[in-house]
C-alpha positions in Angstrom: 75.6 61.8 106.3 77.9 64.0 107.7 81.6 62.6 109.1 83.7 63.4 111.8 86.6 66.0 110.6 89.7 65.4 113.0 91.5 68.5 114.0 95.1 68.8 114.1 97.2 71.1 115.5 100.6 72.6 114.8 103.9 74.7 116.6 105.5 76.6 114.2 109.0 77.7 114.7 111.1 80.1 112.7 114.9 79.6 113.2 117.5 82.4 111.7 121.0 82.0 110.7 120.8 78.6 109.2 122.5 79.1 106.0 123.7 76.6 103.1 127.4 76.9 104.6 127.1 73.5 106.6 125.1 74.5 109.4 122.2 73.4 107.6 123.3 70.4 106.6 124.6 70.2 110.3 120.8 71.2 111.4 119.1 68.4 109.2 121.7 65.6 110.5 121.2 66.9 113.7 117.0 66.7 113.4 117.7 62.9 111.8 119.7 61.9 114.5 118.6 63.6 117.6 115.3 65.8 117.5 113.0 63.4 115.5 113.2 60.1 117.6 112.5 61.9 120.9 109.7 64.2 119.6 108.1 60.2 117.6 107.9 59.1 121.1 105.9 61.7 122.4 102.3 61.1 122.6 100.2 62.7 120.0 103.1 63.5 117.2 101.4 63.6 113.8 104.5 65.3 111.7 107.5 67.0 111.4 107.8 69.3 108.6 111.4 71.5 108.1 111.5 73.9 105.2 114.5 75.9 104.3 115.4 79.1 102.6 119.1 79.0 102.1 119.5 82.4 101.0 117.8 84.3 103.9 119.6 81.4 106.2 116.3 80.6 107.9 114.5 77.1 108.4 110.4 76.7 109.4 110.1 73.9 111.3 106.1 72.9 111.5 105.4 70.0 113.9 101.8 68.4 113.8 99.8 66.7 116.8 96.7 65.2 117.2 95.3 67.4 120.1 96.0 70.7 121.2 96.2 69.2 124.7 99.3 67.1 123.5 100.7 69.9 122.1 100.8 71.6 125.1 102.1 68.8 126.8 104.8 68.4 124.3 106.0 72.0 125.3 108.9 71.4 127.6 110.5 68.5 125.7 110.4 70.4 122.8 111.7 73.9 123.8 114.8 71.8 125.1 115.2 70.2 121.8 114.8 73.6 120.4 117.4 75.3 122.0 119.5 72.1 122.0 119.1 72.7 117.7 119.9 76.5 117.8 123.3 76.5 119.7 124.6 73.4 117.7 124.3 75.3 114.4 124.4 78.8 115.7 121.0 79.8 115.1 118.6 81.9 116.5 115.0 80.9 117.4 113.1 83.6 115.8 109.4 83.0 116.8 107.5 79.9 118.2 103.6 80.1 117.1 100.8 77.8 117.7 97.7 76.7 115.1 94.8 74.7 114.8 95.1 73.1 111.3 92.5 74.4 108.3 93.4 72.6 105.9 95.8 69.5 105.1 96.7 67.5 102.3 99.8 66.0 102.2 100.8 64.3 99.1 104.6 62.5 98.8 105.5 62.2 94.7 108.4 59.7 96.2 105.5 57.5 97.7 107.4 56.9 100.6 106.1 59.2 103.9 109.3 60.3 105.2 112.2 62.7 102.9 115.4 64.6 103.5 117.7 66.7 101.1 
């Protein structure tokens, strides 16, 4: 019997000058606070994923959704939360690219579905 595979889709943006000297910090607090409860409430968010390189000052930002339709339609409330992210930390937005998700297996060693440095 064969099942149904659920694809998933993700935006993945590439922000520069987002270095261990606070404005990181100031970036996470700021994606806590401000950028994860709007993009929760949007229809279709399956994740948020932020990964840092402190050296090279940059931060991958991966967000997940459960249609590429909603992903789209997530487009102008998340370029403003974008920008919004870039000129509170002086960063630049390097690149914004769109997938379909291969692969994905997710697996939390804390056991609880949500961390933060």
């Amino acid at each position: 019997m064969r099942t149904e595979r659920r694809c998933v889709f993700g935006r993945l943006t590439r922000f520069a000058g987002v270095a261990d000297d606070g404005s990181l910090e100031l970036y996470l607090e700021l994606v806590r606070d401000r950028v994860l409860p709007v993009v929760r409430a949007i229809p279709g968010f399956s994740g948020y994923l932020a990964l840092s390189d402190g050296e090279r000052g940059e931060v991958l930002v991966l967000t997940l959704w459960a249609s590429e339709q909603q992903m789209g339609d997530s487009e102008e409330a998340t370029v403003q939360l974008r920008s919004e992210a870039a000129d509170k930390v002086g960063a630049t937005v390097l690149s914004v690219e769109r997938f379909r998700v291969a692969i994905s297996e997710l697996d939390v060693a804390s056991g609880s579905a949500s961390h933060t440095r």
